[in-house]
Every structure is written in structure tokens, then in C-alpha cells.
C-alpha positions as CSV (number, residue, x, y, z in Angstrom):
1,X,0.0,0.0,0.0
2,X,1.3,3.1,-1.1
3,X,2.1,6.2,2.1
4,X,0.3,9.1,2.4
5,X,4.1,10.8,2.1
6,X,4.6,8.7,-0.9
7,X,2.0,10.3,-2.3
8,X,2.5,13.8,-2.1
9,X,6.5,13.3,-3.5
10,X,5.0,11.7,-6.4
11,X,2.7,14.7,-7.0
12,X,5.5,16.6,-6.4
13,X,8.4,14.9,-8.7
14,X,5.9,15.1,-11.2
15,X,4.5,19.1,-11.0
16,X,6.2,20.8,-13.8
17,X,9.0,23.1,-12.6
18,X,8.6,26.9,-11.6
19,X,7.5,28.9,-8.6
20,X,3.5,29.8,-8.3
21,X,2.8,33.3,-7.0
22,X,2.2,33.5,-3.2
23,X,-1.0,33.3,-1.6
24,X,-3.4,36.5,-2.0
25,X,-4.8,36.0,1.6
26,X,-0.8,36.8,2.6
27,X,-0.1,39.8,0.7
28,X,-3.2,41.2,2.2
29,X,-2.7,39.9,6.1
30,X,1.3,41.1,5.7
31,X,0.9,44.5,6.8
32,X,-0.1,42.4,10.1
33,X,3.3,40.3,11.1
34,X,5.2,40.9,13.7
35,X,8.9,41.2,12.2
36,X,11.3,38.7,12.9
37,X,10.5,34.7,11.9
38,X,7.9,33.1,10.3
39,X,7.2,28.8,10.4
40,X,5.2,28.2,7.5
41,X,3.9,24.9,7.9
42,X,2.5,22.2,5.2
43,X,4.6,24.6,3.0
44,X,4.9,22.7,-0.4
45,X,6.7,23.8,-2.9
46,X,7.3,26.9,-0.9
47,X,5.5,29.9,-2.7
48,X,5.2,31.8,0.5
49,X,8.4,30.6,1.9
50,X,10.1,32.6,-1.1
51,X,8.0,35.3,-0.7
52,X,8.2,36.0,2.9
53,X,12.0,35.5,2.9
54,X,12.3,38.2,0.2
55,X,10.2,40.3,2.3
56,X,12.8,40.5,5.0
57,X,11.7,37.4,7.5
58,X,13.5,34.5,8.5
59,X,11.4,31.4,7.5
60,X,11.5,28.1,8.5
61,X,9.4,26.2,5.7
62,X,7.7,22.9,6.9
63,X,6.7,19.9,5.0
64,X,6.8,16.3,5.5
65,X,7.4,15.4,1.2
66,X,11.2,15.3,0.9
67,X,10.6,16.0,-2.5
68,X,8.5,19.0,-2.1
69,X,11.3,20.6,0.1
70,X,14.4,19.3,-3.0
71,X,12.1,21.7,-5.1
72,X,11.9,24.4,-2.6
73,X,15.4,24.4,-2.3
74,X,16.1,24.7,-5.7
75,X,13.7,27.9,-5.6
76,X,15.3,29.6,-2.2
77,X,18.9,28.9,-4.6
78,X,17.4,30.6,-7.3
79,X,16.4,33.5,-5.4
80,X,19.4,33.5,-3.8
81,X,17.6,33.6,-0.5
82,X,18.2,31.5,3.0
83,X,14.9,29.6,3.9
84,X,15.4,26.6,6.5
85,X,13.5,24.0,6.1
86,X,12.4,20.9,8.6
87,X,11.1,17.5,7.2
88,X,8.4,16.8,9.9
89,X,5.4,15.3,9.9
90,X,2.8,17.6,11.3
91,X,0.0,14.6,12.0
92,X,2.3,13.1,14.4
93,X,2.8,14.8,17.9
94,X,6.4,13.9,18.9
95,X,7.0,15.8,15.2
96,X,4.9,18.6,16.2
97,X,7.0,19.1,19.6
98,X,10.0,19.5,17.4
99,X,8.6,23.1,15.7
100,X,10.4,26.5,16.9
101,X,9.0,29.3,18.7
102,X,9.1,32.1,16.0
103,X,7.1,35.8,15.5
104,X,4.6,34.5,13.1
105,X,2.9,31.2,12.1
106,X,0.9,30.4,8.5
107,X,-0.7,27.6,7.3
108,X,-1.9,27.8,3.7
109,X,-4.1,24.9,2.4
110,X,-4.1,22.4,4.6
111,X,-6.1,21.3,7.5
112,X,-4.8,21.4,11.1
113,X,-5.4,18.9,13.6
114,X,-6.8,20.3,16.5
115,X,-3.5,18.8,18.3
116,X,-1.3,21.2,16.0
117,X,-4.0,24.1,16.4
118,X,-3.8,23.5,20.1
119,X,0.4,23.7,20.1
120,X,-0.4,27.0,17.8
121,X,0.3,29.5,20.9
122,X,3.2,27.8,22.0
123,X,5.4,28.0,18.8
124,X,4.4,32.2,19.0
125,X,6.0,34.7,20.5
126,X,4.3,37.6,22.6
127,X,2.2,39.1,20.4
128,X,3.1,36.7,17.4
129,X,0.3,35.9,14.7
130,X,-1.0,32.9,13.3
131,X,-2.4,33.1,9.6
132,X,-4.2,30.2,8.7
133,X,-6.3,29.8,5.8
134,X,-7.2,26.8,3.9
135,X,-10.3,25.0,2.0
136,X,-14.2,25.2,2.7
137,X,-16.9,22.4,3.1
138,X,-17.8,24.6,0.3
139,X,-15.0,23.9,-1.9
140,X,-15.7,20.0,-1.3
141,X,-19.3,20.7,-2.6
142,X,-18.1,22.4,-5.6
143,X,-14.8,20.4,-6.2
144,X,-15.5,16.8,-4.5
145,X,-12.0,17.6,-2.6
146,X,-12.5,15.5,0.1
147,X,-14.3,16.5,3.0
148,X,-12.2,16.0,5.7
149,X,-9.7,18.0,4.7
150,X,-12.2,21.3,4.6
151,X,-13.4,23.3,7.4
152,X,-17.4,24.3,8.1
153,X,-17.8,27.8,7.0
154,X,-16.5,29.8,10.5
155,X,-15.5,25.9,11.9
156,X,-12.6,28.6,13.8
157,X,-14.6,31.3,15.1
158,X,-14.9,31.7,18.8
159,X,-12.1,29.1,19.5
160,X,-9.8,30.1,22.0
161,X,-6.4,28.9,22.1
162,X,-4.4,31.7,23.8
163,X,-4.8,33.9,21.5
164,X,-7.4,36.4,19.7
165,X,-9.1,36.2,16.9
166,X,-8.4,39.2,14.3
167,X,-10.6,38.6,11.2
168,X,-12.2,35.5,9.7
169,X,-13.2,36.1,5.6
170,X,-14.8,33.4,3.8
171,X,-13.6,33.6,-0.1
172,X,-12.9,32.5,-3.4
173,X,-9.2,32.4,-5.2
174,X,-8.0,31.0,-7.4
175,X,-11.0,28.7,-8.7
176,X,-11.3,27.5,-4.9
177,X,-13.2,28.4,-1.9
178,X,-11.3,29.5,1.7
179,X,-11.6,30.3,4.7
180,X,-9.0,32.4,6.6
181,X,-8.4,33.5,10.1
182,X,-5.7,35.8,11.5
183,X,-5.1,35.4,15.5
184,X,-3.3,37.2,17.8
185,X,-1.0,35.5,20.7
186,X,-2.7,37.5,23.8
């Protein structure tokens, strides 16, 4: 039987090479960060990765698809940029425990466990912020991406982890639906 990691480095040895632009819900949310360090998680082929690092941050880019990281690090080379990147797997806890403390936190496009959303606060500084923002149960219903891997509209709002919720939006980009919420270590 095939892994889920095995998986997502075949998608990945097989995308065709070149760096996609970063995520909209990011350029708009920047203005926000705290400077300093950003650990984007799930990260993929890196697309925000680049982008934050040419913006000035120090980012630690996350994935567990060794492959997906070989092609981010061709990109960060490109760029000429430093990006450091962990191969962890964020569904498994002892992984999870090994994640920095840094100024900011993103997750684009990929659903959380409520262990990782949980360890959220702990990897943020004072008055760090987590962006998160990833695919609707409306984007299954559209799509048939599967469904649990898609938050309820507003699944997020009124959760408290520590920290305060900025702004939720509920969107489309992209030919896909979103939801994304900015918090606030308080």
C-alpha cells in the first residue's frame, strides 16, 4: 500500500518546474506580522516561503514530502535567499513538539489537527500571529475535494487557544473556496 508521504512526493516529482505566485490571503494579512520569523507549515513547494524571505523574515518552511522541500530548495537557490526548512510530519505529535518558537505562524491549504491548532500558541511569541487559511466544506461541494480535509464555514470562530481572533473572511481564489483567520497570541 502506497504512504500518504509517498504520495504527495510523487505529485511533487511530477508538478512541472517553476515557482507559483504567493498566496493573496498573505499579501493582504502582511501589513499584520510581527517582524522577525515566520514557520510556515505544510509549505509545499514553498510559494510563501520565497515570498516571505524576500520580504525581509527568517522562515522556517515545513513539510513532510522530501521532495517538495528538494524543489523548494532549488527555488530559495534561485532566489538567492536563506529559507530553512524541517522534514516533519505535522500529524504526528512527537514531530509537532519538534517546531520552533518564532514571530509569526501560516498555514496555507491544509487542514490542522486540533493537536497542532492547540500547540499553535506555543510556537508564537508575545504578540506573534497565526495566519491560517485553507479550503471550505464549500469547496468540497463544488470540487469533491475530500471533505475532511475542509473546514465548516467559521469551523474557527470563537475558539480560543491563547490567542485572539483578528478577522475571519470566507472567499474565493483561485478557482477554490477558503476560509481564513488571523489570531493574535494574547
Amino acid at each position: 500500500m502506497t504512504s500518504r508521504k509517498d504520495i504527495w512526493n510523487n505529485r511533487y516529482a511530477n508538478k512541472s518546474p517553476g515557482l507559483q505566485p504567493p498566496h493573496n490571503y498573505l499579501v493582504k494579512h502582511l501589513v499584520q506580522f510581527q517582524p522577525g520569523s515566520v514557520l510556515d507549515l505544510a509549505c509545499g513547494l514553498g510559494n510563501n516561503s520565497i515570498y516571505l524571505a524576500q520580504q525581509g523574515y527568517q522562515v522556517i518552511a515545513v513539510d513532510f514530502a522530501s521532495e517538495a522541500l528538494r524543489l523548494l530548495t532549488n527555488f530559495q537557490k534561485e532566489s538567492d535567499l536563506e529559507i530553512q526548512m524541517l522534514e516533519l510530519d505535522l500529524s504526528i505529535p512527537q514531530d509537532i513538539k519538534q517546531l520552533p518558537e518564532t514571530n509569526n505562524v501560516i498555514a496555507f491549504r491544509y487542514r490542522l489537527s486540533m493537536d497542532l491548532l492547540e500547540a499553535i500558541p506555543k510556537l508564537l511569541k508575545s504578540r506573534g500571529l497565526f495566519l491560517y487559511c485553507t479550503y471550505n466544506m464549500e469547496h468540497h461541494r463544488r470540487t469533491g475535494f475530500p471533505e475532511q480535509h475542509c473546514l465548516s464555514s467559521g469551523e474557527l470562530v470563537g475558539k480560543s487557544w491563547d490567542m485572539e481572533l483578528i478577522s475571519y473572511d470566507s472567499f474565493d481564489w483561485s478557482n477554490a473556496r477558503y476560509d481564513g483567520y488571523v489570531f493574535k497570541k494574547t
